[in-house]
C-alpha positions in Angstrom: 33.6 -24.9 -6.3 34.3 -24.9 -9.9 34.0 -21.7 -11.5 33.4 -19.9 -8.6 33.9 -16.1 -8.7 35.7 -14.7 -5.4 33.5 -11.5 -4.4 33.7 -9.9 -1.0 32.3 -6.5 -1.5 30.6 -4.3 1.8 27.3 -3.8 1.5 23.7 -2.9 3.1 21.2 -5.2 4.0 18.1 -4.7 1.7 15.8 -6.2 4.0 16.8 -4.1 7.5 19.5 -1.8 6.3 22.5 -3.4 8.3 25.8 -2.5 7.3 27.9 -5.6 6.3 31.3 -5.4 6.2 33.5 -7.7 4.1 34.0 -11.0 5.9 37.5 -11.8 6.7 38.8 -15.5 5.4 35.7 -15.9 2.8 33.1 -13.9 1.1 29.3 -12.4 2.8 26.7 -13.3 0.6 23.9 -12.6 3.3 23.0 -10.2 6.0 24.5 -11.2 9.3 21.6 -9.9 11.4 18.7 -11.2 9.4 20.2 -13.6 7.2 18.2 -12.4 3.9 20.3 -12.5 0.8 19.7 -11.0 -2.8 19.0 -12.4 -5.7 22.5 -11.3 -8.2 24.2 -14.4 -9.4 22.5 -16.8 -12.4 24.5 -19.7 -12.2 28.1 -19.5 -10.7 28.3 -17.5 -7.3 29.8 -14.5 -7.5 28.6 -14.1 -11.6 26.2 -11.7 -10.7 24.5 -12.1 -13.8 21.2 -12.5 -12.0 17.9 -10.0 -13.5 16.2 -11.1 -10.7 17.1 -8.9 -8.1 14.6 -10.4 -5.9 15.4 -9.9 -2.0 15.9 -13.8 -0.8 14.6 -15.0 2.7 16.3 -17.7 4.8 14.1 -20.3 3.9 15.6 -23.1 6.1 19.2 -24.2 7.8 21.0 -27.0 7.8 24.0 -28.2 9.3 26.8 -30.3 7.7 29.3 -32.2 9.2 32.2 -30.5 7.1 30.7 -26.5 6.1 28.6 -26.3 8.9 25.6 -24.7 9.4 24.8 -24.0 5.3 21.0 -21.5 5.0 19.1 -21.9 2.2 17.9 -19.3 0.7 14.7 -18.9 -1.3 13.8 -16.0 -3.8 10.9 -14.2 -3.2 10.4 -13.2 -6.4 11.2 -16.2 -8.6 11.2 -18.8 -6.2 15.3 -20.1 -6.9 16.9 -21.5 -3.5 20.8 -21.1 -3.0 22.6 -22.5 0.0 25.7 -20.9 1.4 27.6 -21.3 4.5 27.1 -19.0 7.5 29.6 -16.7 8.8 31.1 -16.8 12.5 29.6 -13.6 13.1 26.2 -14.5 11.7 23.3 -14.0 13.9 23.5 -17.5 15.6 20.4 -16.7 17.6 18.6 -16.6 14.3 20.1 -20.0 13.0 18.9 -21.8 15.8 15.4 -20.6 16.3 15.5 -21.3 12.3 17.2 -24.8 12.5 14.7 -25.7 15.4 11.7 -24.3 12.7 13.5 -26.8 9.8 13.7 -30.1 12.4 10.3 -29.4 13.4 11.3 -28.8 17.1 
């Protein structure tokens, strides 16, 4: 992605309080057990030039033929949606029951 800024930091999830280490061979922008995300970057990923702040739920998932299973995430506080990939070590329980919630399964 153009612009994009490379950011891979550890962190603790703001919605449960899981400890997420830096992912190996790209960069965790979400929880890995509940797949919440927070609201930091305006308009590049990885700016984190975002006021918002606002915690964002997985709102729906996706999957696409070349990233794979992408979640999109929608602010709770302002309403913005992001996608991002998911991460092998993602909570793959949680993107199917959430995938099966998208199709309407």
């Amino acid at each position: 992605m153009k612009n994009f800024i490379a950011v891979n930091d550890n962190f603790f999830c703001q919605k449960c309080g899981e400890k997420n280490l830096k992912l190996k061979g790209g960069y965790r922008n979400h929880c890995k057990k509940c797949l919440y995300s927070l609201h930091v970057d305006e308009e590049i990923p990885g700016d984190r030039l975002s006021d918002c702040r606002g915690l964002m739920y997985p709102q729906k998932i996706d999957h696409d033929g070349k990233k794979g299973w992408i979640v999109f995430h929608k602010c709770e506080k302002c309403g913005k949606i992001i996608p991002n990939k998911t991460a092998e070590d993602d909570n793959f329980d949680l993107i199917v029951r959430l995938s099966h919630e998208s199709t309407g399964m």
